[in-house]
PQR file with spaces between the fields and no chain letter, atoms N, CA, C, O and H, PARSE charges and radii, in Angstrom:
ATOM       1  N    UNK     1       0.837   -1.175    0.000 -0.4000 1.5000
ATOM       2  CA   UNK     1       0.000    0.000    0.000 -0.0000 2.0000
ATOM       3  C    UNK     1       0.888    1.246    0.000  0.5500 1.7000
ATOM       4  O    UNK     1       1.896    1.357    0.698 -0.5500 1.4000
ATOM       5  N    UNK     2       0.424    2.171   -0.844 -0.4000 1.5000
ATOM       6  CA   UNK     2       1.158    3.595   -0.580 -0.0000 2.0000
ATOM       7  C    UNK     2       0.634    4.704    0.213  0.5500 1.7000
ATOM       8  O    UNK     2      -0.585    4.866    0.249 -0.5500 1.4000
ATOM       9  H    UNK     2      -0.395    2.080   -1.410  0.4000 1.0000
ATOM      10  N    UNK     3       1.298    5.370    0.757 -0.4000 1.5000
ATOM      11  CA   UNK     3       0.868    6.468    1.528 -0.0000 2.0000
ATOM      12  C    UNK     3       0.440    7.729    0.404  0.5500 1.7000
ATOM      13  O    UNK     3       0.994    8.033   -0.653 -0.5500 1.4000
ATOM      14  H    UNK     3       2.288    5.238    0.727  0.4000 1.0000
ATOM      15  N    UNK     4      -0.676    8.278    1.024 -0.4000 1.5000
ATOM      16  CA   UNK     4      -1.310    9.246   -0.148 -0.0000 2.0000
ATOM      17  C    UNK     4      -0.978   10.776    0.410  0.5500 1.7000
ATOM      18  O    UNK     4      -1.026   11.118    1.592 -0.5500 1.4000
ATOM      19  H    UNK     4      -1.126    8.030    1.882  0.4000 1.0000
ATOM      20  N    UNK     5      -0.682   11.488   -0.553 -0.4000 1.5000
ATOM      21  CA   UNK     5      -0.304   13.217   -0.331 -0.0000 2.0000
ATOM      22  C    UNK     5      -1.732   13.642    0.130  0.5500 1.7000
ATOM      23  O    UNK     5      -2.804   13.037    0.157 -0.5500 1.4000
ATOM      24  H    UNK     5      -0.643   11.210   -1.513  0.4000 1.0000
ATOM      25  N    UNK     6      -1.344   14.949    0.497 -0.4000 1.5000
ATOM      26  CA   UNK     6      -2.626   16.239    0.364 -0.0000 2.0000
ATOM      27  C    UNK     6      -3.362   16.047   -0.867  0.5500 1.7000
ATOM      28  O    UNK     6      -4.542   15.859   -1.160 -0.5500 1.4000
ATOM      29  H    UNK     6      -0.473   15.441    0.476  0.4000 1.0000
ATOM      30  N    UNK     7      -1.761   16.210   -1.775 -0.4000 1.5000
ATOM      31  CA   UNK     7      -2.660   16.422   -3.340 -0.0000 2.0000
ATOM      32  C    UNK     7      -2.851   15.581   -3.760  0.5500 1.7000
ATOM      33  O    UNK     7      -3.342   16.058   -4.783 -0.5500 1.4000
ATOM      34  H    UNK     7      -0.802   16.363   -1.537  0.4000 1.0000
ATOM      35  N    UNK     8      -2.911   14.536   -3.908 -0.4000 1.5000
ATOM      36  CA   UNK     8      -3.248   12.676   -4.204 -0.0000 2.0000
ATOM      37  C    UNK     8      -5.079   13.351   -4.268  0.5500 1.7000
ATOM      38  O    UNK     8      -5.887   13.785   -5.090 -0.5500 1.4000
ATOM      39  H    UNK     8      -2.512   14.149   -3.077  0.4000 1.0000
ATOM      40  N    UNK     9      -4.960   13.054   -2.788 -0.4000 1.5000
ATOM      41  CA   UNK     9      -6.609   12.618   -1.988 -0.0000 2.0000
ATOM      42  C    UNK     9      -7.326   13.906   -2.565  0.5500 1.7000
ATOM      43  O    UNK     9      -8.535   13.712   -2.693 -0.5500 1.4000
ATOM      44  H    UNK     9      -4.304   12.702   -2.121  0.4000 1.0000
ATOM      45  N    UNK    10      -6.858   15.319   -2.994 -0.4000 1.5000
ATOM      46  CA   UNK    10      -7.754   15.915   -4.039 -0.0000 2.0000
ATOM      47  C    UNK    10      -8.039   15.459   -5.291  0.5500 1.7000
ATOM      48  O    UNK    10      -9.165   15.295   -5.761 -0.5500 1.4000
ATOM      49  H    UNK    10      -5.876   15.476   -2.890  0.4000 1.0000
ATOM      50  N    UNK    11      -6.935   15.249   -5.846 -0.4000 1.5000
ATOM      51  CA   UNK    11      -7.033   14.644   -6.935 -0.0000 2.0000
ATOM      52  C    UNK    11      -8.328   13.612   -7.151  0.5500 1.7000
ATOM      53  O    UNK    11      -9.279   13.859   -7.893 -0.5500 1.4000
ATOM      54  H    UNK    11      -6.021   15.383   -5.463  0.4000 1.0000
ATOM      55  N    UNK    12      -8.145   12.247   -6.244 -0.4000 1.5000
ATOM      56  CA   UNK    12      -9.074   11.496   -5.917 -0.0000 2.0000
ATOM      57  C    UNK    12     -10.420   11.523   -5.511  0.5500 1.7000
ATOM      58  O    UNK    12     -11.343   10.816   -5.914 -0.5500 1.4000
ATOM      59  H    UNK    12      -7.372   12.047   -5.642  0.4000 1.0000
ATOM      60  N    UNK    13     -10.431   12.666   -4.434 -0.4000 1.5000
ATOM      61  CA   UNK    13     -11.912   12.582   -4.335 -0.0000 2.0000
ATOM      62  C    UNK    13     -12.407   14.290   -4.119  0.5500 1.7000
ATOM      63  O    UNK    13     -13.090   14.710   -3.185 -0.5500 1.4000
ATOM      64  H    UNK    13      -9.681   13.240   -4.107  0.4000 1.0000
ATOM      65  N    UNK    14     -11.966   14.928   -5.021 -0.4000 1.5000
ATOM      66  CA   UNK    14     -12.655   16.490   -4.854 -0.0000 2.0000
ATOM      67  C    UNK    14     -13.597   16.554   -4.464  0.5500 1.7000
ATOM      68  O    UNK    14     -13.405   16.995   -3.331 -0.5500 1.4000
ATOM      69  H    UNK    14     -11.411   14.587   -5.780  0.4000 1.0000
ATOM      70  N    UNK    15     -14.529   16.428   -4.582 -0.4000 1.5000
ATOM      71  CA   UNK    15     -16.293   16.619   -4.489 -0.0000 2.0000
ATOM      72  C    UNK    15     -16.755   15.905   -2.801  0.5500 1.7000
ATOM      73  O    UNK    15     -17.793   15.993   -2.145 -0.5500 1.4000
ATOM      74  H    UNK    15     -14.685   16.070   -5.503  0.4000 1.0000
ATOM      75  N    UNK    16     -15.652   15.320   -2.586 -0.4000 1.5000
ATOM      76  CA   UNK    16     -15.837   14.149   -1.238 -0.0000 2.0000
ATOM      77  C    UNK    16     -15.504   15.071   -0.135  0.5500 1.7000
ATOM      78  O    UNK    16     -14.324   15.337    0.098 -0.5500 1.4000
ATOM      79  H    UNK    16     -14.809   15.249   -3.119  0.4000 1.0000
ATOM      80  N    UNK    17     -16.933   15.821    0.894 -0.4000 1.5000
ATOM      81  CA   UNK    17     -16.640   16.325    2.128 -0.0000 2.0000
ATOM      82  C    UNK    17     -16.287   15.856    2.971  0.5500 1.7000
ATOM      83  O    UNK    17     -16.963   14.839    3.128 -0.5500 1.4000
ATOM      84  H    UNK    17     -17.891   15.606    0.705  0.4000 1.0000
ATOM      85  N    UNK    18     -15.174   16.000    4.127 -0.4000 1.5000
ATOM      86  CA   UNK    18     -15.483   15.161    5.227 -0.0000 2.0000
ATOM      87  C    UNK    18     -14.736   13.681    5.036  0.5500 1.7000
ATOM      88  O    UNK    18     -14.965   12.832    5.897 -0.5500 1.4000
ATOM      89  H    UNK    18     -14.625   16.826    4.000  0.4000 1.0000
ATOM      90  N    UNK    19     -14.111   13.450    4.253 -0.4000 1.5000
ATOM      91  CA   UNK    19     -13.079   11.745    3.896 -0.0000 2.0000
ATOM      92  C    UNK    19     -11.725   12.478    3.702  0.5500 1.7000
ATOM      93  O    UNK    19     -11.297   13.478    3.126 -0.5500 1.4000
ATOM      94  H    UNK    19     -13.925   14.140    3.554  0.4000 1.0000
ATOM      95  N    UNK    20     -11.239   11.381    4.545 -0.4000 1.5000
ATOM      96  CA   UNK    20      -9.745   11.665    4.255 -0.0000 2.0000
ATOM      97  C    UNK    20      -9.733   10.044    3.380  0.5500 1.7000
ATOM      98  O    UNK    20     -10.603    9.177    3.296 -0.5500 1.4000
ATOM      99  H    UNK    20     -11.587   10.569    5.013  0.4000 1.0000
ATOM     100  N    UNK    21      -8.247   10.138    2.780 -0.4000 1.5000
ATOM     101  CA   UNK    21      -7.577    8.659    2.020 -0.0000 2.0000
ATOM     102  C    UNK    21      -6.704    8.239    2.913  0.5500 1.7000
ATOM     103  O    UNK    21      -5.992    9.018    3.546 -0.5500 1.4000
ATOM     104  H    UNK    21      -7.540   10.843    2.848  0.4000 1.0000
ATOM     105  N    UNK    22      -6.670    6.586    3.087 -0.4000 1.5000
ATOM     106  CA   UNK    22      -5.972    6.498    4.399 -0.0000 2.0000
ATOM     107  C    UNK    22      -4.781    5.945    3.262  0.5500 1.7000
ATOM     108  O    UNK    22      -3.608    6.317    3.238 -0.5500 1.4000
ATOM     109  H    UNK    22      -7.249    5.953    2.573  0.4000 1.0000
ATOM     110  N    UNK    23      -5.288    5.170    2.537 -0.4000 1.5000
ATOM     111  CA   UNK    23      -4.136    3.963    1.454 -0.0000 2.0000
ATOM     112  C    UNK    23      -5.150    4.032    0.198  0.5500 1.7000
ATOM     113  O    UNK    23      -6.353    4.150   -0.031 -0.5500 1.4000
ATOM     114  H    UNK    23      -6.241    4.868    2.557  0.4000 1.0000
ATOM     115  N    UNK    24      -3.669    3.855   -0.609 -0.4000 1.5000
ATOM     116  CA   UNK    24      -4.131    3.389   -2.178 -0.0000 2.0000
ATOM     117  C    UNK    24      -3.388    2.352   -2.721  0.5500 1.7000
ATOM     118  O    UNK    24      -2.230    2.631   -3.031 -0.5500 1.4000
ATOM     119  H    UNK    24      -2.691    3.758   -0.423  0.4000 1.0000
ATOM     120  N    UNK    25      -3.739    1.342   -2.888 -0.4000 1.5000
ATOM     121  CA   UNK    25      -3.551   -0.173   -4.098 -0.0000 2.0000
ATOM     122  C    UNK    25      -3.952    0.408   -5.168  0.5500 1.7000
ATOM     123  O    UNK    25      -5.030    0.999   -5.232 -0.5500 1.4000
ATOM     124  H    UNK    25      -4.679    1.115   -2.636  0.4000 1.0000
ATOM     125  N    UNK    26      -3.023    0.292   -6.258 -0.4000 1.5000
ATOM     126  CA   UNK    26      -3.340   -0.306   -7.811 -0.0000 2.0000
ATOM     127  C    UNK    26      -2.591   -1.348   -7.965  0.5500 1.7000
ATOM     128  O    UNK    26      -1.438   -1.522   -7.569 -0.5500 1.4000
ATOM     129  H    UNK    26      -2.147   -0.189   -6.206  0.4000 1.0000
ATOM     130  N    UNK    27      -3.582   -2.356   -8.817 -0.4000 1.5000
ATOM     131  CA   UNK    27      -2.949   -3.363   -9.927 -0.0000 2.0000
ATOM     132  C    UNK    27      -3.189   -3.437  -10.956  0.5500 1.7000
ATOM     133  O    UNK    27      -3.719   -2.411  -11.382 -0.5500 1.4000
ATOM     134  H    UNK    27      -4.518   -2.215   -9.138  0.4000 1.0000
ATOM     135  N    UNK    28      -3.009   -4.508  -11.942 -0.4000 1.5000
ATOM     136  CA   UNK    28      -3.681   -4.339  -13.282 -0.0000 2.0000
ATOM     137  C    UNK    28      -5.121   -4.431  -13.037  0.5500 1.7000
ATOM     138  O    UNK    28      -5.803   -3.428  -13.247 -0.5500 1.4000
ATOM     139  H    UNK    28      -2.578   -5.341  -11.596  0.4000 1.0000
ATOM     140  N    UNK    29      -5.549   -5.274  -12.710 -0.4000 1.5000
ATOM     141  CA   UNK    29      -7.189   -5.437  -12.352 -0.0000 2.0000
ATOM     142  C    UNK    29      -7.713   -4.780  -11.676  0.5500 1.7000
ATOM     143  O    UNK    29      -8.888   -4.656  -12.021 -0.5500 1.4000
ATOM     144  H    UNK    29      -4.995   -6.089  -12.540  0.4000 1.0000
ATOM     145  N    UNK    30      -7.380   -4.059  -10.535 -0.4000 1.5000
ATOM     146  CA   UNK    30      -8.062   -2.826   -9.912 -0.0000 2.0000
ATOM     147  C    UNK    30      -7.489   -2.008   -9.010  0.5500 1.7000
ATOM     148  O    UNK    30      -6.361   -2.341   -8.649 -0.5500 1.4000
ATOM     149  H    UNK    30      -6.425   -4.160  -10.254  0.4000 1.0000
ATOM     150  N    UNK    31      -8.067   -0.780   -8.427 -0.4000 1.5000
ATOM     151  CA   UNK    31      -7.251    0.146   -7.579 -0.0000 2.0000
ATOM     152  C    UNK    31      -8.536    0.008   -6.816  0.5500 1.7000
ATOM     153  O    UNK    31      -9.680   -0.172   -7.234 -0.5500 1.4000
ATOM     154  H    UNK    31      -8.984   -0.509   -8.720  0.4000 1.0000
ATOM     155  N    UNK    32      -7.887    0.188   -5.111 -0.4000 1.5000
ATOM     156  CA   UNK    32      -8.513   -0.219   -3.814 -0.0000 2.0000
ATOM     157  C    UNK    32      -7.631    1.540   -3.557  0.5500 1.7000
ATOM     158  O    UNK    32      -6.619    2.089   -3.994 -0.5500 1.4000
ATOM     159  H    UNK    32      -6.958    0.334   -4.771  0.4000 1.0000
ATOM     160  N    UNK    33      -8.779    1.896   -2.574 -0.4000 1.5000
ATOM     161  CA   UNK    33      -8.602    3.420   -2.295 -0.0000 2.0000
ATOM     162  C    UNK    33      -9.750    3.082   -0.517  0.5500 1.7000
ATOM     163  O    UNK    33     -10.956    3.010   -0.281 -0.5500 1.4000
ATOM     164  H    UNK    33      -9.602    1.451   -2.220  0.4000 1.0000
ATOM     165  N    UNK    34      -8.854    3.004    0.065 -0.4000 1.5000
ATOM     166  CA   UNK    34      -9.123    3.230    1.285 -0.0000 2.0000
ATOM     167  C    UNK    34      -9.555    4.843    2.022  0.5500 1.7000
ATOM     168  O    UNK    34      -8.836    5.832    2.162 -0.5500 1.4000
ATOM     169  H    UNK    34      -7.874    3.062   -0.127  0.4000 1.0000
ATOM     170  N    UNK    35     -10.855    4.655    2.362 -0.4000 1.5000
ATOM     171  CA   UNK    35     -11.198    6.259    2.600 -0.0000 2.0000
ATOM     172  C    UNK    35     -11.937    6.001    4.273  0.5500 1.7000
ATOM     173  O    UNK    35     -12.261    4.940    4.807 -0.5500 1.4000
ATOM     174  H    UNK    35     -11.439    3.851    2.248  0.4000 1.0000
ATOM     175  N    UNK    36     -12.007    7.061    4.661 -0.4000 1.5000
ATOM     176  CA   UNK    36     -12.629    7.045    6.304 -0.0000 2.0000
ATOM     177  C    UNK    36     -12.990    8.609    6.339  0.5500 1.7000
ATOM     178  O    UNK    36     -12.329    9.534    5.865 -0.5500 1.4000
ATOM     179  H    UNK    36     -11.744    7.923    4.227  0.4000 1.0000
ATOM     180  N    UNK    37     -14.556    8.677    7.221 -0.4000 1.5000
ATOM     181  CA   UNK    37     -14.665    9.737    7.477 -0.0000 2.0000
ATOM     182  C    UNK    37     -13.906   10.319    8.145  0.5500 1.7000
ATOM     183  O    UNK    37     -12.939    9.851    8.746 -0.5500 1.4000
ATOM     184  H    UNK    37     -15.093    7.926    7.606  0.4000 1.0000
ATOM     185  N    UNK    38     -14.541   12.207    8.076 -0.4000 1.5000
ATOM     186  CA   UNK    38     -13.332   12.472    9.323 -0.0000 2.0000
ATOM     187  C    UNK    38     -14.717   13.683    9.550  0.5500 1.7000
ATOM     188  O    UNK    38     -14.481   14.892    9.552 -0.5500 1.4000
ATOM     189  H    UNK    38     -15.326   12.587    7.588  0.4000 1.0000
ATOM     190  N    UNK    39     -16.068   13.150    9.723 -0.4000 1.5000
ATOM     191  CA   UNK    39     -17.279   14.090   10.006 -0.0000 2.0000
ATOM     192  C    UNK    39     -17.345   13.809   11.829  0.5500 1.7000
ATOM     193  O    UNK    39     -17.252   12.619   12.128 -0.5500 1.4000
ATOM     194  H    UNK    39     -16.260   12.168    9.722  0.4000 1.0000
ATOM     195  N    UNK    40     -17.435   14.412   12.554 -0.4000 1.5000
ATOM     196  CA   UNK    40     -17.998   14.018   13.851 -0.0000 2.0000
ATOM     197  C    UNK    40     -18.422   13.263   14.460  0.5500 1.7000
ATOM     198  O    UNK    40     -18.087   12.581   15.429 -0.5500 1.4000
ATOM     199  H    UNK    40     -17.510   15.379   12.311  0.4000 1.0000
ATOM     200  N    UNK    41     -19.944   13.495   13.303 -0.4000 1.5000
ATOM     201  CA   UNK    41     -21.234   13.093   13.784 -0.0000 2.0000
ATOM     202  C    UNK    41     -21.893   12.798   12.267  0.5500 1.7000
ATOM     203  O    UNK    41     -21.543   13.410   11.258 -0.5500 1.4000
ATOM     204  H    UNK    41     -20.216   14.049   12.516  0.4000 1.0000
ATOM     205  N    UNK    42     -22.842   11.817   12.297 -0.4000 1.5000
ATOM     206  CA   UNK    42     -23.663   12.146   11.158 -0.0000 2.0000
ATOM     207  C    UNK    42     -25.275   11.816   11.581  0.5500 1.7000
ATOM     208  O    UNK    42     -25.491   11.010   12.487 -0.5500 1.4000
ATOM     209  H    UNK    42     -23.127   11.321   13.117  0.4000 1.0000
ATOM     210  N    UNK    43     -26.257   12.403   10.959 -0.4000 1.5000
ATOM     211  CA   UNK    43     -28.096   12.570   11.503 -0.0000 2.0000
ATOM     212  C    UNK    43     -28.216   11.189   10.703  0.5500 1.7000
ATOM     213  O    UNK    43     -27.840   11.092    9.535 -0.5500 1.4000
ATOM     214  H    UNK    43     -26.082   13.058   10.223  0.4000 1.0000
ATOM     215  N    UNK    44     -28.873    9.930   11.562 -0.4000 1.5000
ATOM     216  CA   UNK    44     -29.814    9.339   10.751 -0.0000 2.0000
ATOM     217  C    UNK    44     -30.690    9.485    9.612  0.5500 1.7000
ATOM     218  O    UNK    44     -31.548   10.281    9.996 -0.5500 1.4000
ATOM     219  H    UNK    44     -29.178   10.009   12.511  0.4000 1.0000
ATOM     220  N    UNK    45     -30.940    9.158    8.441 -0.4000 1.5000
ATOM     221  CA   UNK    45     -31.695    9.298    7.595 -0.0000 2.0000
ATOM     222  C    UNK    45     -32.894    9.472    7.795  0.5500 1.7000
ATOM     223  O    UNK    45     -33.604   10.344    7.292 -0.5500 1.4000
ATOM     224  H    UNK    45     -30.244    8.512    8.129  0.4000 1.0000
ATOM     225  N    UNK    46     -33.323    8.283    8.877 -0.4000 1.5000
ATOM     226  CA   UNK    46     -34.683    7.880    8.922 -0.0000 2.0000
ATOM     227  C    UNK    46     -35.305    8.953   10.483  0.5500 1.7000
ATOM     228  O    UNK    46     -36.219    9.773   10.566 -0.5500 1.4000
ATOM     229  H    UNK    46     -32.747    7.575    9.285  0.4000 1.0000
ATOM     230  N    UNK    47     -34.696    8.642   11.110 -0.4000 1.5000
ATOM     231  CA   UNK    47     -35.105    9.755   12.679 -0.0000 2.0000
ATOM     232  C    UNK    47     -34.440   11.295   12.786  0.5500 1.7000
ATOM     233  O    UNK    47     -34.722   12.211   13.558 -0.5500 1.4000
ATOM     234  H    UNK    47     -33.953    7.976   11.043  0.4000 1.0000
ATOM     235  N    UNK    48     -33.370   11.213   11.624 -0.4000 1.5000
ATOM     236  CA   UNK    48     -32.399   12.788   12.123 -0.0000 2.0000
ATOM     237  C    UNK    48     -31.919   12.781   13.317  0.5500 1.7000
ATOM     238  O    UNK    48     -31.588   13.845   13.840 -0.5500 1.4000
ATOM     239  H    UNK    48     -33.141   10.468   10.997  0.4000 1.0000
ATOM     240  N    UNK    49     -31.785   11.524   14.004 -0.4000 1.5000
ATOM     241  CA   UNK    49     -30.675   11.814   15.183 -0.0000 2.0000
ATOM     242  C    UNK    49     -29.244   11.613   15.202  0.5500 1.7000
ATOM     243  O    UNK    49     -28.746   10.715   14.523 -0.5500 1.4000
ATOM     244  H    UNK    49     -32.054   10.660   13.579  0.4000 1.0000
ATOM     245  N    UNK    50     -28.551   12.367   15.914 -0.4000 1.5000
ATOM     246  CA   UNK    50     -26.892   12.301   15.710 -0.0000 2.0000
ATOM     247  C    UNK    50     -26.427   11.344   16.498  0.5500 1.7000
ATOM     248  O    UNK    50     -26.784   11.052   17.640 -0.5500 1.4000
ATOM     249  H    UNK    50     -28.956   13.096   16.465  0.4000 1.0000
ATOM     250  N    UNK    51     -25.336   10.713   15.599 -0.4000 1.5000
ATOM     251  CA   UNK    51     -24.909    9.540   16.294 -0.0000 2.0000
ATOM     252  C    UNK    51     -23.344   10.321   15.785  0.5500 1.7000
ATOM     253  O    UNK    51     -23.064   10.981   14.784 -0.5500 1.4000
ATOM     254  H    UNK    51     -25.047   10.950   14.672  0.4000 1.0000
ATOM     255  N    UNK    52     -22.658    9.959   16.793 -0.4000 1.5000
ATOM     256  CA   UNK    52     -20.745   10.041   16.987 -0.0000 2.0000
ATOM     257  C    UNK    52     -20.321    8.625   16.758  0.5500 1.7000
ATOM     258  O    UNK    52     -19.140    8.549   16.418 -0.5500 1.4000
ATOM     259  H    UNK    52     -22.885    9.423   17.606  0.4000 1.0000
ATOM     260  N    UNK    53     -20.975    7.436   16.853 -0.4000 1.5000
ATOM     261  CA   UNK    53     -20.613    6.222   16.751 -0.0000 2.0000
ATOM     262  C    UNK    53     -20.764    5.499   14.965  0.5500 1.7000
ATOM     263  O    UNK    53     -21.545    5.915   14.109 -0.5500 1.4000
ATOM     264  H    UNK    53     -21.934    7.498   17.130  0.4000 1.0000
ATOM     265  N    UNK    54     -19.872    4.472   14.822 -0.4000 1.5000
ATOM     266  CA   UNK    54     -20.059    4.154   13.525 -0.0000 2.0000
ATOM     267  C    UNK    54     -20.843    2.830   13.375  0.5500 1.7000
ATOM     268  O    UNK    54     -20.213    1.843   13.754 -0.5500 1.4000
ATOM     269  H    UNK    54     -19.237    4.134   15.517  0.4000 1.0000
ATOM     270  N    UNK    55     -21.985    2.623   12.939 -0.4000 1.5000
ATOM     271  CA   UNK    55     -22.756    1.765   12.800 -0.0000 2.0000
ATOM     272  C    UNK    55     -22.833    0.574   11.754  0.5500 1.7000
ATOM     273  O    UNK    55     -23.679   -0.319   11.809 -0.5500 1.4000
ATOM     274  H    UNK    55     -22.497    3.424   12.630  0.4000 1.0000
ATOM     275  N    UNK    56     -21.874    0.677   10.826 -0.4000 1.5000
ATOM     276  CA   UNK    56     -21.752    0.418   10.163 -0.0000 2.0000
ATOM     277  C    UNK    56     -20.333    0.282    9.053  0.5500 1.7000
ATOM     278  O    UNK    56     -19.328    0.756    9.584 -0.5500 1.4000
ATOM     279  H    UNK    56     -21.188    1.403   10.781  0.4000 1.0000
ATOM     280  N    UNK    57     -20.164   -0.102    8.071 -0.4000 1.5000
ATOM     281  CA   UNK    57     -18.957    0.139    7.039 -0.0000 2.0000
ATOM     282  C    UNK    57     -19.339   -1.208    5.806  0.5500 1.7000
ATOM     283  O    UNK    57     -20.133   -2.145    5.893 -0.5500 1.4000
ATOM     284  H    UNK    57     -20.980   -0.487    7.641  0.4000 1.0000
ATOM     285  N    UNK    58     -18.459   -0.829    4.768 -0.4000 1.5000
ATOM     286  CA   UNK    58     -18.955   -1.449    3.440 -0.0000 2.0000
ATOM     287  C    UNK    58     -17.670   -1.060    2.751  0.5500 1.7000
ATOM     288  O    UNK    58     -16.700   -0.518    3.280 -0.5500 1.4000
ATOM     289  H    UNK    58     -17.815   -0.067    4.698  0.4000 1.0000
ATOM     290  N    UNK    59     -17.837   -1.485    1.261 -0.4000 1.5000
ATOM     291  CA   UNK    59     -16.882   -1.578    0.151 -0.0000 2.0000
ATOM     292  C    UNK    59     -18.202   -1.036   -0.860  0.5500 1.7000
ATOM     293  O    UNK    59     -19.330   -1.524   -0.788 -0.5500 1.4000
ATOM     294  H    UNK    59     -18.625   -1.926    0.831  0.4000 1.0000
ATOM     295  N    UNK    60     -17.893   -0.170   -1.602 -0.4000 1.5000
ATOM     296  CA   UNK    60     -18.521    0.434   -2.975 -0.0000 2.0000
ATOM     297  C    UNK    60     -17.455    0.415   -3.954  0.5500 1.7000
ATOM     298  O    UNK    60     -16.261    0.710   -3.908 -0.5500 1.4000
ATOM     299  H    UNK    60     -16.977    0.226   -1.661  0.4000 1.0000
ATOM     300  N    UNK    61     -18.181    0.011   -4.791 -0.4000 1.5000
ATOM     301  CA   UNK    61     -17.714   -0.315   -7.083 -0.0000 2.0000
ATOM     302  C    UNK    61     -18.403    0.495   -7.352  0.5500 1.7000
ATOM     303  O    UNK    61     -19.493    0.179   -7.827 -0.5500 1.4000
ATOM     304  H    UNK    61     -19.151   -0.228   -4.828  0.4000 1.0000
ATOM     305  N    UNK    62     -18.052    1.961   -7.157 -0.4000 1.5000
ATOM     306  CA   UNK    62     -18.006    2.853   -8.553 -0.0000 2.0000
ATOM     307  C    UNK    62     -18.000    2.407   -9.471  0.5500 1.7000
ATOM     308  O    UNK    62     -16.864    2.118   -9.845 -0.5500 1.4000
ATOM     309  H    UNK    62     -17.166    2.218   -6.771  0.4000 1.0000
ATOM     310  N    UNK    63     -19.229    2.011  -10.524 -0.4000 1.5000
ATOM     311  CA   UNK    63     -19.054    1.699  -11.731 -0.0000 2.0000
ATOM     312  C    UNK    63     -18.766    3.151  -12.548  0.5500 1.7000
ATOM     313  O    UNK    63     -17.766    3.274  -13.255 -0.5500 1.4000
ATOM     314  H    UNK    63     -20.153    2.246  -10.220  0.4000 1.0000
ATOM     315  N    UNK    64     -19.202    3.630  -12.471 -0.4000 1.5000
ATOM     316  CA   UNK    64     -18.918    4.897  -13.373 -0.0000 2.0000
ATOM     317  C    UNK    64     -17.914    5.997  -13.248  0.5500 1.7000
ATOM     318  O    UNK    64     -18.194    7.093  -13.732 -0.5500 1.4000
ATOM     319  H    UNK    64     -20.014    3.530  -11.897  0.4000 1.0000
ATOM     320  N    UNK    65     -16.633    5.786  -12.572 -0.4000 1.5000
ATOM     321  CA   UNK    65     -15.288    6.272  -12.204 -0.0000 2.0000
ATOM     322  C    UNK    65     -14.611    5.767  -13.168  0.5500 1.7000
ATOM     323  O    UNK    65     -14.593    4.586  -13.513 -0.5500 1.4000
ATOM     324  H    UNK    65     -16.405    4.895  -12.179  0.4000 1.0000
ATOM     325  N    UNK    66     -13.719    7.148  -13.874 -0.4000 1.5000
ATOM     326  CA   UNK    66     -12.821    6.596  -14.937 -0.0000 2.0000
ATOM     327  C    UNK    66     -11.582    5.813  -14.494  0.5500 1.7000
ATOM     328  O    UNK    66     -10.733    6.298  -13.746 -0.5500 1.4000
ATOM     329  H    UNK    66     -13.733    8.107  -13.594  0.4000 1.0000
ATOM     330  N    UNK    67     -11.531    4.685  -14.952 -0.4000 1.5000
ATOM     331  CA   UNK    67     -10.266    4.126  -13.988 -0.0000 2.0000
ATOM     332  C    UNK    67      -9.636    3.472  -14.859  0.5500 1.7000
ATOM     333  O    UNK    67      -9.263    2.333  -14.578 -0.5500 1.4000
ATOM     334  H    UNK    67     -12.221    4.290  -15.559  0.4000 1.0000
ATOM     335  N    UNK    68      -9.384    3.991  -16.037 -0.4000 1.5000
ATOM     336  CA   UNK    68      -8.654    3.117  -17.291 -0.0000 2.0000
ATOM     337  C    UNK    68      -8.927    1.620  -16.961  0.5500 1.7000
ATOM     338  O    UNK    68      -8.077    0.951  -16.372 -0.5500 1.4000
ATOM     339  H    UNK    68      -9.687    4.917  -16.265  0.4000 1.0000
ATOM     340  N    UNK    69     -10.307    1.024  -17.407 -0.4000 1.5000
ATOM     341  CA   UNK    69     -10.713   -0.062  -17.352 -0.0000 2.0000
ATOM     342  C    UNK    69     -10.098   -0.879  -16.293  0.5500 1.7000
ATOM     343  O    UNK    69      -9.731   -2.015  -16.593 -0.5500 1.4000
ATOM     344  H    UNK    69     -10.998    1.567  -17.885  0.4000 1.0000
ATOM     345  N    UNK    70      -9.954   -0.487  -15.208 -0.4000 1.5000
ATOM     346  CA   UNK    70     -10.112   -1.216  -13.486 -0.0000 2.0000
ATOM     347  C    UNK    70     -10.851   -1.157  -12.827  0.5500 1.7000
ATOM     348  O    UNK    70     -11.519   -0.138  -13.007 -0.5500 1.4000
ATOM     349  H    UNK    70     -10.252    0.435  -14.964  0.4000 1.0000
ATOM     350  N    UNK    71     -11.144   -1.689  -12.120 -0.4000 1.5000
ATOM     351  CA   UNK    71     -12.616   -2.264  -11.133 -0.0000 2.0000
ATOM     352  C    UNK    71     -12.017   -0.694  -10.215  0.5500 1.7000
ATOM     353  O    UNK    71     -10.993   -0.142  -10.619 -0.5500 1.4000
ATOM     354  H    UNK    71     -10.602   -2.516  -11.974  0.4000 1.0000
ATOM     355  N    UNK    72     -12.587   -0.278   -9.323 -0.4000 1.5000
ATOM     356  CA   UNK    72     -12.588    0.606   -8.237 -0.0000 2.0000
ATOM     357  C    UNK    72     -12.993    0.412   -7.244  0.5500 1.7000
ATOM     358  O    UNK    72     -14.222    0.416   -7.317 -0.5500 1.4000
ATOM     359  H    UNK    72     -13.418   -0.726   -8.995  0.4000 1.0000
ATOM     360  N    UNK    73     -12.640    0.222   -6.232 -0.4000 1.5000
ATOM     361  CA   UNK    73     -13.046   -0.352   -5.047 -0.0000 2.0000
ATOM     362  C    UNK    73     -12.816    0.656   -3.633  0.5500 1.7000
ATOM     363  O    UNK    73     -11.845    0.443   -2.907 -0.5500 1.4000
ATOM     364  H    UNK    73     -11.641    0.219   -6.172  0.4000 1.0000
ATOM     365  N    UNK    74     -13.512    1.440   -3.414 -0.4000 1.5000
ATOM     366  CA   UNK    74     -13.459    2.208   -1.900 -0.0000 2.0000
ATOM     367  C    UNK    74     -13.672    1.433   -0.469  0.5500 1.7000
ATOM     368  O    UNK    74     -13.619    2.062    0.587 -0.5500 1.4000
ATOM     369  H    UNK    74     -14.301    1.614   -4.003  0.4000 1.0000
């Protein structure tokens, strides 16, 4: 895994509030981009209450990220 710059993780995820990049993998078959919030708190969807705790975590395939034909994996 490589360690990512300031300017990497713009590069990578401009539009992305609140995530830092912790690590980035590329191979031929795909680039793995390790991201973590760095929000506080976030409101439930369903009640709007704030939780500080993480309830959860996952892996998303951006299908539609240009990635010179590699899978993308956050």
């Amino acid at each position: 895994m490589e360690e990512t710059s300031p300017h990497l993780e713009g590069l990578l995820l401009p539009s992305i509030a609140d995530v830092a990049v912790l690590s980035l993998d590329m191979s031929h078959e795909a680039i793995r981009i390790d991201v973590c919030s760095t929000a506080a708190g976030a409101a439930c969807p369903d009640c709007g209450s704030e939780s500080t705790r993480v309830h959860s975590s996952y892996l998303r395939f951006p299908a539609d990220v240009p990635s010179g034909g590699r899978l993308v994996v956050l």
